[in-house]
N, C-alpha and C positions, 0 to 999 in steps of 0.2 A: 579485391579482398580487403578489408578490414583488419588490420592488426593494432590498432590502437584502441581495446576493447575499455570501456567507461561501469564501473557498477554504481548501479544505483540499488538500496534498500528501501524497500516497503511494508512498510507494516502496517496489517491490519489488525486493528482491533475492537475487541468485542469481547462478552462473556463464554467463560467454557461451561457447558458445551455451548460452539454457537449455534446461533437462533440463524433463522431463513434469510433473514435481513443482511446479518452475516455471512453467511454462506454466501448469496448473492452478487457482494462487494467482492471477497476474493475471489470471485470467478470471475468478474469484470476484470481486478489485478490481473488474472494468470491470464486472461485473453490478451491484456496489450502488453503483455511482457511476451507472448507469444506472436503477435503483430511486429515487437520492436527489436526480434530474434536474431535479425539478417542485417541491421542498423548497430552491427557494435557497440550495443548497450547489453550489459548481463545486469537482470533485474533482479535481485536476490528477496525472495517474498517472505515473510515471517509472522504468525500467527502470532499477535500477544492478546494476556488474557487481561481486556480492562479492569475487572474487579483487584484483580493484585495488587495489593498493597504499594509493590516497587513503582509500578503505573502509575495508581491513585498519588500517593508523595511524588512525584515528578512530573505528572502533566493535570492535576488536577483530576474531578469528576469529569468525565467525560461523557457524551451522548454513545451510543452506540447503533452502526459502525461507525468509526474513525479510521482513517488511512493518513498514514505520517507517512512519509520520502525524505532519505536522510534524516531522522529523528527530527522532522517539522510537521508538524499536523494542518494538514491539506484541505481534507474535508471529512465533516461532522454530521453526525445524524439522517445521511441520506449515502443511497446506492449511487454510486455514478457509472455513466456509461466508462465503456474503455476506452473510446477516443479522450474523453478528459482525462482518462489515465493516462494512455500516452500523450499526451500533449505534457502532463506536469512532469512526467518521467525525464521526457527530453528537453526540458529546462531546467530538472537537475542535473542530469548529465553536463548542462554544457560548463 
């Protein structure tokens, strides 16, 4: 049993409402947050909307999708599999 549980934050972002491409990317996140369920990491997943201005002034224009972990942007302008999700997941965790 696990008692030493780690969260890691994901955000995905993209316009509201999001587009397919979107959609696509957090269903990748929410697959390996649910692959990474039993491994003592709580993945906390969060939609932000890249057009927003608080976005835009803090990480620049962006392609969309984007996925930050820990407020670091990961990857840009392409859908990734879940395995690359967990794989970055559990190297922020460590």
């Amino acid at each position: 049993m696990v008692t030493d549980v780690r969260e890691v934050k994901v955000e995905v972002r993209g316009p509201e409402p999001a587009c397919a491409r979107c959609q696509a990317a957090r269903k990748a996140v929410e697959k390996a947050a649910e692959n990474l369920k039993d491994s003592g990491i709580s993945v906390n997943i969060e939609k932000v909307n890249i057009l927003s201005r608080e976005v835009v002034q803090k990480y620049g224009v962006l392609v969309s999708p984007s996925i930050a972990i820990n407020g670091v942007v990961k990857i840009v302008g392409r859908i990734p599999n879940p395995e690359e999700i967990e794989r970055l997941i559990l190297e922020a965790a460590k």
